[in-house]
DOSE-472138 format. One record per residue (C-alpha): x, y, z negated; residue number from 0; residue in one letter. Coordinates in steps of 0.5 Angstrom, whole numbers, padded with zeros to 4 digits. Last residue first. Example, Ala and Ser with C-alpha at 12.3 -4.5 7.8 and 13.67 -1.06 7.14 Angstrom:
BEGIN
SITE     xx     yy     zz  resi  resn
SITE   0027  -0002  -0014     1     s
SITE   0025  -0009  -0016     0     a
END
This chain:
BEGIN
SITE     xx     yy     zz  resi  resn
SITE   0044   0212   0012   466     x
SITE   0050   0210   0016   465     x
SITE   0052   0211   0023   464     x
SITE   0055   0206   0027   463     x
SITE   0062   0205   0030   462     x
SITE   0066   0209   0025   461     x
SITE   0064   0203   0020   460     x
SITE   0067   0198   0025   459     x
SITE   0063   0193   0029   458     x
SITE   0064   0186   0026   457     x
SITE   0058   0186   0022   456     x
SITE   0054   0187   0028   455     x
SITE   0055   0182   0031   454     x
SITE   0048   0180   0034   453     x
SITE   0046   0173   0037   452     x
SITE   0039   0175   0041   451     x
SITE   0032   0175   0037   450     x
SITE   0033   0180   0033   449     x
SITE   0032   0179   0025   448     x
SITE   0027   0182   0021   447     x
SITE   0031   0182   0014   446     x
SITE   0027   0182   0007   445     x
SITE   0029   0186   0002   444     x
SITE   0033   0184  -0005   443     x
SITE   0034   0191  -0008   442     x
SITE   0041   0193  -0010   441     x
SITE   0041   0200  -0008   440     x
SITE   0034   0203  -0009   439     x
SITE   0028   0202  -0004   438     x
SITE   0022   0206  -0002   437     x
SITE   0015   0208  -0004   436     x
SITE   0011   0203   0000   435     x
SITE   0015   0197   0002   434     x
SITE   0021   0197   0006   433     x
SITE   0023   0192   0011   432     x
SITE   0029   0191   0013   431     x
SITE   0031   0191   0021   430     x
SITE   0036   0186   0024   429     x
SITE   0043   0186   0026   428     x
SITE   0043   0193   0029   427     x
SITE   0047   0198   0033   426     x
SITE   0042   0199   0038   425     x
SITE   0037   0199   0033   424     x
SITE   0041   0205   0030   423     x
SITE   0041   0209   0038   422     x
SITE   0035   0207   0039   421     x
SITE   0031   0213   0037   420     x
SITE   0024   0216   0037   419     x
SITE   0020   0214   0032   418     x
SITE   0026   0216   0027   417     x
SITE   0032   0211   0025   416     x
SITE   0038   0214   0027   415     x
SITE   0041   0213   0020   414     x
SITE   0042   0206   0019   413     x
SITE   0041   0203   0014   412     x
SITE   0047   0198   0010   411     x
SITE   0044   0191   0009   410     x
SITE   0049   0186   0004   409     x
SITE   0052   0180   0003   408     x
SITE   0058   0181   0008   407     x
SITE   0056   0188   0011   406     x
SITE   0050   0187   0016   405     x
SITE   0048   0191   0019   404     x
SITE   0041   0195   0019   403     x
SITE   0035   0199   0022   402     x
SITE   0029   0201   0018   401     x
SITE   0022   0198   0018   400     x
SITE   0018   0202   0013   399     x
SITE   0012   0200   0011   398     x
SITE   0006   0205   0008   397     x
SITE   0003   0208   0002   396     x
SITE   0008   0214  -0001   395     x
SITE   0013   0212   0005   394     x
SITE   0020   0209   0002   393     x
SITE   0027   0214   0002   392     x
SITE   0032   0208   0003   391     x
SITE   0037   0208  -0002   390     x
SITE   0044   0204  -0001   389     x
SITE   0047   0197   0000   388     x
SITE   0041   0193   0002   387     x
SITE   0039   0187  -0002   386     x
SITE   0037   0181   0002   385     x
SITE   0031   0177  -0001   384     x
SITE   0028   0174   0005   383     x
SITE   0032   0169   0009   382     x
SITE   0033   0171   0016   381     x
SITE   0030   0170   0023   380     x
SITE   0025   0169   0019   379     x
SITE   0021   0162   0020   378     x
SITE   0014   0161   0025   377     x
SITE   0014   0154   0029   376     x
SITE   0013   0155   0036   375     x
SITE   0007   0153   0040   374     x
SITE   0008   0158   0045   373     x
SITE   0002   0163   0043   372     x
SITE   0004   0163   0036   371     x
SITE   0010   0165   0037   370     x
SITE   0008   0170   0042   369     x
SITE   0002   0173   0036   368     x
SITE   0008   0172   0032   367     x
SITE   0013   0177   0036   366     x
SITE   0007   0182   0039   365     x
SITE   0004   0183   0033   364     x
SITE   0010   0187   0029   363     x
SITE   0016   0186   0031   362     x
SITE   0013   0188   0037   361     x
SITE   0009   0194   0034   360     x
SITE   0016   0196   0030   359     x
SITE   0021   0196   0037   358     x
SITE   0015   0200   0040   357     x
SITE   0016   0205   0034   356     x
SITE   0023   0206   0035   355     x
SITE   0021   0208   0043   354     x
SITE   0016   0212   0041   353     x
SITE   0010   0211   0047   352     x
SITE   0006   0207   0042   351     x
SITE   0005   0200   0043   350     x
SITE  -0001   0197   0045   349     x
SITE  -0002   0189   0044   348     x
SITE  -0007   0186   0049   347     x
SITE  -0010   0180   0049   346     x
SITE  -0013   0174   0053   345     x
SITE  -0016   0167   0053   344     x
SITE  -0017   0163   0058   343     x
SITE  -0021   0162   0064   342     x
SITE  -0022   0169   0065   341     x
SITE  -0026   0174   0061   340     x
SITE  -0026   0178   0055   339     x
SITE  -0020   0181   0052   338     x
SITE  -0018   0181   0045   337     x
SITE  -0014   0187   0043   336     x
SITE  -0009   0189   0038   335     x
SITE  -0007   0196   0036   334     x
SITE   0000   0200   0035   333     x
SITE  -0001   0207   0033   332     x
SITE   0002   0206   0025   331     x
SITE   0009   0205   0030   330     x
SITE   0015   0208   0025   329     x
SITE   0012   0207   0019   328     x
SITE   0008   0202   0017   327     x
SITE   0000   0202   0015   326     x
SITE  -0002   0198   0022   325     x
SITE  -0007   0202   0026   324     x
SITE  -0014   0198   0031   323     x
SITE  -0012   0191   0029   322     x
SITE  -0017   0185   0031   321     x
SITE  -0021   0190   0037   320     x
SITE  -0025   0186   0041   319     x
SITE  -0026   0188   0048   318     x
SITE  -0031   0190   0052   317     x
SITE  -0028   0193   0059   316     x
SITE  -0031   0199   0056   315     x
SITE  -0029   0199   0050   314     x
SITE  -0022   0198   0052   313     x
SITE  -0021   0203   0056   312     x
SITE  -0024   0208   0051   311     x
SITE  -0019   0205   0046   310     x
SITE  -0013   0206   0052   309     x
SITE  -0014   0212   0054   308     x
SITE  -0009   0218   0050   307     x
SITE  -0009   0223   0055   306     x
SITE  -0012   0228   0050   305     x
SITE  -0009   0226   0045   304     x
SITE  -0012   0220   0040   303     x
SITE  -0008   0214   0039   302     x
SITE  -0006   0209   0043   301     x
SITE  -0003   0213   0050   300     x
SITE   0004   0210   0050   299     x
SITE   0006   0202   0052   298     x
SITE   0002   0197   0053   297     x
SITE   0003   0189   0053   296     x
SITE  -0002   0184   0056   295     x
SITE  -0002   0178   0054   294     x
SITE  -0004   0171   0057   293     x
SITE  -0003   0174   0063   292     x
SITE  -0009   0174   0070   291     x
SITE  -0009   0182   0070   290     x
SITE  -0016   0185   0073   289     x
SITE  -0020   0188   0068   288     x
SITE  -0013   0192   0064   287     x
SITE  -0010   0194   0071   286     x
SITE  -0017   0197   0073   285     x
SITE  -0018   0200   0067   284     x
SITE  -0011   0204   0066   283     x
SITE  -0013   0206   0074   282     x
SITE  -0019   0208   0073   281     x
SITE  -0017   0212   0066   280     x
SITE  -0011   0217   0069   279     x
SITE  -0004   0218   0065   278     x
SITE   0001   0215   0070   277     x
SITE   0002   0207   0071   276     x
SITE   0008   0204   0071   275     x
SITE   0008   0197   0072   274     x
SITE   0013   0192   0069   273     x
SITE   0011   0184   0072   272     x
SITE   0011   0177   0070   271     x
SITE   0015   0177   0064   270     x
SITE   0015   0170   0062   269     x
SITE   0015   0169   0054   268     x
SITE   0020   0166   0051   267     x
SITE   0022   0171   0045   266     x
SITE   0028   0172   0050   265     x
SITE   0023   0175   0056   264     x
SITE   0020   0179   0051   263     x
SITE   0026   0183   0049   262     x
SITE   0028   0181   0056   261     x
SITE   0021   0185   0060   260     x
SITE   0021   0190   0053   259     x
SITE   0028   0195   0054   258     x
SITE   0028   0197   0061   257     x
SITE   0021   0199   0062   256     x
SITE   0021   0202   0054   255     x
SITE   0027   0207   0056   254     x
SITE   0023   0211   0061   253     x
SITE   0027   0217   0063   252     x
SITE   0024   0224   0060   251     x
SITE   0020   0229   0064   250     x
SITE   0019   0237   0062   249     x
SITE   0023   0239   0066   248     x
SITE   0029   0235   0067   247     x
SITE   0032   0229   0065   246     x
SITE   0037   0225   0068   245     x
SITE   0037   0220   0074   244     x
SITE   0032   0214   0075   243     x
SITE   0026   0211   0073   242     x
SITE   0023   0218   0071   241     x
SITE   0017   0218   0066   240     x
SITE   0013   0225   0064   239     x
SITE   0006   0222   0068   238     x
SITE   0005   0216   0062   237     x
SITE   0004   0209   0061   236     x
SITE   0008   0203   0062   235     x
SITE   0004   0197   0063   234     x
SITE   0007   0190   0061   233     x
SITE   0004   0183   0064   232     x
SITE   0005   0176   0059   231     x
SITE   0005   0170   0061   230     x
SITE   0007   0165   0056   229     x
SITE   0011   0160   0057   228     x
SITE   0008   0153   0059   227     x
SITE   0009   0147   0054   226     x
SITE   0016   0143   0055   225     x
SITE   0016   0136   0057   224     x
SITE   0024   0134   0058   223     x
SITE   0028   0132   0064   222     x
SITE   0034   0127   0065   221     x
SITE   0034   0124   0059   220     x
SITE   0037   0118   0056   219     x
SITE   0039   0120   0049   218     x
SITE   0045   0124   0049   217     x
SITE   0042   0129   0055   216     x
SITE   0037   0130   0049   215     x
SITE   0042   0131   0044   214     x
SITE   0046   0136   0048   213     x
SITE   0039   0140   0050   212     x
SITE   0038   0140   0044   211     x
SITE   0044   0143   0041   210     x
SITE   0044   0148   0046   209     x
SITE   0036   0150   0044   208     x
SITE   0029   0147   0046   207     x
SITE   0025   0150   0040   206     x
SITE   0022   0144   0037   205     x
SITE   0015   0144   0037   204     x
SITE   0014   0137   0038   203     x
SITE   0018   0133   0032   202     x
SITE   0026   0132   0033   201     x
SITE   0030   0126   0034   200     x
SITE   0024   0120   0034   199     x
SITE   0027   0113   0034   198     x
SITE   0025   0110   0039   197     x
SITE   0031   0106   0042   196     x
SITE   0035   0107   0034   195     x
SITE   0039   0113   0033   194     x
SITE   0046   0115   0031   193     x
SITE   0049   0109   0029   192     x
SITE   0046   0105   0033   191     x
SITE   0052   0101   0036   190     x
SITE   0056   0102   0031   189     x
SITE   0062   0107   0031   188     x
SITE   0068   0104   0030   187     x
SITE   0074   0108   0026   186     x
SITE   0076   0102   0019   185     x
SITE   0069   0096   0021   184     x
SITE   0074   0092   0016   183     x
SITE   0078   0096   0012   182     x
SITE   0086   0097   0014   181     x
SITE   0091   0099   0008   180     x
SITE   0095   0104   0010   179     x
SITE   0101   0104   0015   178     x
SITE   0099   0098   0020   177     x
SITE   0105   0094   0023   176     x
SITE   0104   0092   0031   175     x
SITE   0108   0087   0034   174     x
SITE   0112   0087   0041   173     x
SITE   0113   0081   0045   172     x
SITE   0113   0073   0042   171     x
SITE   0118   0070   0047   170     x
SITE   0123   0075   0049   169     x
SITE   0124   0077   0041   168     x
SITE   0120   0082   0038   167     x
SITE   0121   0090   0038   166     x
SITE   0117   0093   0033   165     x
SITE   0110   0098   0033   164     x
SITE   0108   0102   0027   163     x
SITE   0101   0105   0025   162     x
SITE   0097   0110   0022   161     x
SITE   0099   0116   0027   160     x
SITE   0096   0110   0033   159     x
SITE   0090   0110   0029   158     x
SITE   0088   0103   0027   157     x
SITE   0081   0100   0029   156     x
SITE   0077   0095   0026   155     x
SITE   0074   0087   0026   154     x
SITE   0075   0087   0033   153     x
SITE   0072   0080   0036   152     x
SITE   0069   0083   0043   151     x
SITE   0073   0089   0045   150     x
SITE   0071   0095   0043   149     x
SITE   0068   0100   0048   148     x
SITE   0072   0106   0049   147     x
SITE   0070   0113   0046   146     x
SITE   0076   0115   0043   145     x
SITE   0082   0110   0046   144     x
SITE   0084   0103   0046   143     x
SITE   0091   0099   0045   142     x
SITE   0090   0092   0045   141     x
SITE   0093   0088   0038   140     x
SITE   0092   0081   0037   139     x
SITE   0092   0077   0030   138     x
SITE   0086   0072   0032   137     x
SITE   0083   0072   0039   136     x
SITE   0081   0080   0042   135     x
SITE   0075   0078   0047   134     x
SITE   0077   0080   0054   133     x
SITE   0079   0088   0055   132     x
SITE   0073   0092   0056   131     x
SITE   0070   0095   0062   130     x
SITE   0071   0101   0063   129     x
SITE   0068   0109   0061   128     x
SITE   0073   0111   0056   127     x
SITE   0080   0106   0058   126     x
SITE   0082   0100   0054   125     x
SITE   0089   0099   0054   124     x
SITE   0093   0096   0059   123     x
SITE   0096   0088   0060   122     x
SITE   0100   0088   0054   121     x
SITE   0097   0085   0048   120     x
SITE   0100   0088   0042   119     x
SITE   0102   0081   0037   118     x
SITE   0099   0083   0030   117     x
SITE   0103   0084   0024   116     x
SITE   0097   0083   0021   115     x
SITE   0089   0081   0020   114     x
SITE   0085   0079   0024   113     x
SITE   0083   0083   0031   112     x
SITE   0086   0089   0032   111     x
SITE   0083   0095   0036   110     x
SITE   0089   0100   0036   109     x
SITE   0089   0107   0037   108     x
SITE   0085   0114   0039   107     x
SITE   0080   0114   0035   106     x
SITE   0072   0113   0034   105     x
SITE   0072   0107   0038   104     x
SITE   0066   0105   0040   103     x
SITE   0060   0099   0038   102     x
SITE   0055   0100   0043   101     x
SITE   0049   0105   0046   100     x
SITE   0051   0110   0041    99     x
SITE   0046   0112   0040    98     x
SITE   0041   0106   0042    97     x
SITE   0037   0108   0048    96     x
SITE   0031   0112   0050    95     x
SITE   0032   0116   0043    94     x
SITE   0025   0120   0042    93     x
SITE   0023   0128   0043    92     x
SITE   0017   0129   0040    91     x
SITE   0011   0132   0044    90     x
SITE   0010   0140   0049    89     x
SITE   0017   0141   0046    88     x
SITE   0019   0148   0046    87     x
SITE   0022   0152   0051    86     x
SITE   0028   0156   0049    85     x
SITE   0033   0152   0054    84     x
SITE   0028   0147   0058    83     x
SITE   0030   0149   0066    82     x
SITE   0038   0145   0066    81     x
SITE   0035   0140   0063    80     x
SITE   0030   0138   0068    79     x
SITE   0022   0141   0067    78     x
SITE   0017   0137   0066    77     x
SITE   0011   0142   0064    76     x
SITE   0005   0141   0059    75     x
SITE  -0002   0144   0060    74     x
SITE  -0005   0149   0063    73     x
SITE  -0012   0151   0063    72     x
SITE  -0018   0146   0066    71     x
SITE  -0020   0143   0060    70     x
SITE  -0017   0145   0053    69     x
SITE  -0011   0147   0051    68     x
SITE  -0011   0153   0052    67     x
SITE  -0016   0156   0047    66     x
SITE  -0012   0152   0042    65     x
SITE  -0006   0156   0044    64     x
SITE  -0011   0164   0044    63     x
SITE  -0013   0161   0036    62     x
SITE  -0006   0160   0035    61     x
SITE  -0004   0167   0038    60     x
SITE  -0010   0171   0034    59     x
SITE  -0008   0166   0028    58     x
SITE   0000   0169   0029    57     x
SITE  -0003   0176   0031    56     x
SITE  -0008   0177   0024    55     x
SITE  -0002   0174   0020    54     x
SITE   0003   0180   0023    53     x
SITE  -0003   0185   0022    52     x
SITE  -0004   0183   0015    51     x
SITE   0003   0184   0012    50     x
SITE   0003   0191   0015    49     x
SITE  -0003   0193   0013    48     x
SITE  -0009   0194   0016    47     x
SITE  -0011   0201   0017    46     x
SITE  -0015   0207   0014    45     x
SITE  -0010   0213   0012    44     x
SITE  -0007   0213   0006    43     x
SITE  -0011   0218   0002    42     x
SITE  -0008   0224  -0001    41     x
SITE  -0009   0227  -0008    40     x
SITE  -0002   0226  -0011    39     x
SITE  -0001   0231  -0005    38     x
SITE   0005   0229   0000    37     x
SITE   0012   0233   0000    36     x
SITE   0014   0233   0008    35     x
SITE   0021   0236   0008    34     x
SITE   0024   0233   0001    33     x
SITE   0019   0226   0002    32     x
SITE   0021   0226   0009    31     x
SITE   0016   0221   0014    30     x
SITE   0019   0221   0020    29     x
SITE   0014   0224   0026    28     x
SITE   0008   0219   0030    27     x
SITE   0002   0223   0032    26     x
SITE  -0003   0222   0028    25     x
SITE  -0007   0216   0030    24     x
SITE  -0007   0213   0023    23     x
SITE  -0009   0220   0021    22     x
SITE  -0016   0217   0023    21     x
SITE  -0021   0223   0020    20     x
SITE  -0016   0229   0021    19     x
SITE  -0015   0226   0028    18     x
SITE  -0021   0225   0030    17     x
SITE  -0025   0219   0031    16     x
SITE  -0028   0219   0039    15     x
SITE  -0036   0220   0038    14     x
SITE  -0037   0228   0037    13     x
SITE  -0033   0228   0044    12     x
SITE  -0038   0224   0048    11     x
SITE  -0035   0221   0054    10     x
SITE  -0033   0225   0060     9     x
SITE  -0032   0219   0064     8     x
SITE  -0032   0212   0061     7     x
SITE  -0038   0210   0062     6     x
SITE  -0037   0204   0065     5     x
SITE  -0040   0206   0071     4     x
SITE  -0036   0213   0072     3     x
SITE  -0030   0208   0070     2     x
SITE  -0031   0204   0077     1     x
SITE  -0034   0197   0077     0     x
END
């Protein structure tokens, strides 16, 4: 089906919102109360609000998961260890063994038998990973090392700076003298101490993490069921976008394709492809039709310019809208879109052309609409309640997301914060969100942390700029 049979070309004007009735679609500037005074008249523009555009996402990724679940759609993977990391576990990671899966030496040492002075066996100590020594009688002593299976009879074992060795007669050989009172069990580690064979270690849904992979590997597994990540399509727009070299002439270099795929990639989605696409209707609608991903990603032409397309792209591919415009500030553009067709179900989310304001429709709807779609539990990246440092100027009705770094217990805004800027949140540890009207210094905000390791905190003050 082309646009002219959608209907999609030269549509009646009168029916498209304008912007002095949509205000939300108005192109994206920084509020500035001293530059921008607003009338005590003026009506917020007609959009969701910040909190209830990222519920929406989370139960629109939800609602998209159970979709899948069904018959036909992907199910669960088994991958090897070295695969699963930032997955999540598709059913609950349970110990194929006891850990440890026998009584060890928590130290280097003697593994003693009775009571003291003890006789050293001398025939070798007992190595990690070898067959123990034969049962310890009563009153011996055999060197053992961390790890190491106990031999059978030990009651505890001694630490070698715990303990003293004296020469005896011929006969008899060396003895071992303890240095501290010795309590029965002292430095072993049970068989079972850990986990018991069956034991549940962790609930599905867990994010697979270094740390699991460890636990995993501890307990038996070679491989690890993970649920599919979810696939997702990004769709570049504009004619002014280079690829490579300076800008000139009107054309500005393209930061969102470079900058999205590993964002996404490191909320655990699968980047299947970044495609460009100029400013033209056919192939914006031809790439929204015929795109097998779990969610789309779009970039620019969300509000009501002249090449702005995507609302009639939409509406002519059938789709639903589940937020059309966010009260916040930057990105209030951004819109959420449930697709028709195919198997399974599909979104859209389109961000703004602004780079800072694609940054806040990610956080936004993308991030717990993935979420969601993944499997994984929602927590913030940082607890809420963070007092920030300094003022920051609040828009009259909407959320602001502002860059930040962290300063031992406070968060210190960033100055390059515009629409168009990445300089701050290149620089930051997270973005503070500040409701309407501002925040003074001391305020407790809460903190959207980035989904990568930061340290932002170690950066000197002259490294970054302050608000």
């Amino acid at each position: 089906m082309t646009l002219e049979e959608s209907a999609l070309v030269a549509p009646d004007t009168a029916s498209l919102p304008q912007p002095a009735e949509e205000p939300h679609r108005a192109s994206e500037e920084p509020h500035r109360a001293s530059e921008e005074p607003h009338r005590a008249t003026e009506e917020p523009h007609r959009a969701t609000a910040w909190p209830a555009a990222r519920t929406t996402a989370a139960e629109a990724g939800a609602a998209a998961r159970a979709g899948r679940l069904g018959e036909g759609a992907r199910g669960p993977l088994t991958v090897p260890l070295g695969a699963a990391l930032g997955r999540v576990l598709a059913g609950p990671l349970q110990a194929l063994t006891d850990l440890p899966s026998f009584d060890t030496s928590a130290m280097d040492g003697w593994a003693v038998a009775g009571t003291g002075p003890w006789t050293v066996r001398e025939e070798g100590a007992v190595l990690a990973g070898h067959a123990p020594a034969a049962v310890l009688a009563d009153g011996e002593a055999v060197r053992i090392a961390t790890g190491a299976r106990v031999p059978a009879g030990t009651a505890a074992v001694i630490r070698t700076e715990h303990s003293r060795t004296e020469r005896g007669d011929a006969a008899a050989g060396p003895f071992l003298h303890a240095l501290r009172e010795v309590r029965p069990g002292q430095d072993i580690r049970p068989r079972g101490q850990e986990c018991r064979s069956g034991d549940q270690l962790l609930p599905a849904g867990s994010v697979v993490t270094p740390a699991v992979l460890g636990l995993a590997a501890a307990a038996g597994y070679d491989a690890l069921p993970v649920l599919p990540r979810p696939r997702v399509e990004i769709l570049v727009l504009g004619d002014e976008l280079l690829t490579t070299g300076l800008p000139h002439e009107g054309l500005i270099r393209d930061a969102l394709g470079p900058m999205l795929g590993p964002w996404l990639e490191a909320l655990g989605a699968e980047v299947l492809a970044t495609r460009r696409i100029g400013d033209d209707a056919e192939e914006l609608y031809a790439a929204v039709t015929g795109s097998t991903a779990d969610l789309l990603i779009t970039t620019g032409g969300t509000a009501a310019g002249p090449v702005d397309h995507l609302h009639r792209v939409l509406a002519a591919a059938g789709a639903t809208l589940l937020v059309d415009g966010v009260k916040v500030r930057p990105g209030h553009p951004m819109l959420l879109a449930r697709l028709v067709g195919g198997a399974e179900p599909r979104h859209l989310v389109g961000l703004p052309g602004n780079p800072l304001a694609a940054v806040s429709g990610l956080l936004t709807l993308a991030e717990p609409l993935l979420a969601a779609l993944a499997g994984a539990p929602r927590e913030p990246r940082h607890a809420p309640g963070v007092p920030v440092q300094d003022e920051i100027q609040g828009h009259p009705h909407d959320t602001r997301l502002v860059p930040v770094v962290r300063r031992a217990d406070r968060a210190v805004p960033l100055h390059y914060n515009g629409p168009a800027m990445l300089r701050g949140i290149a620089a930051a540890d997270g973005l503070a969100v500040v409701p309407p009207g501002g925040a003074r210094p001391g305020q407790a905000l809460e903190i959207l942390g980035l989904p990568w390791p930061t340290a932002a905190g170690d950066v000197p003050a002259e490294g970054v700029c302050f608000t």
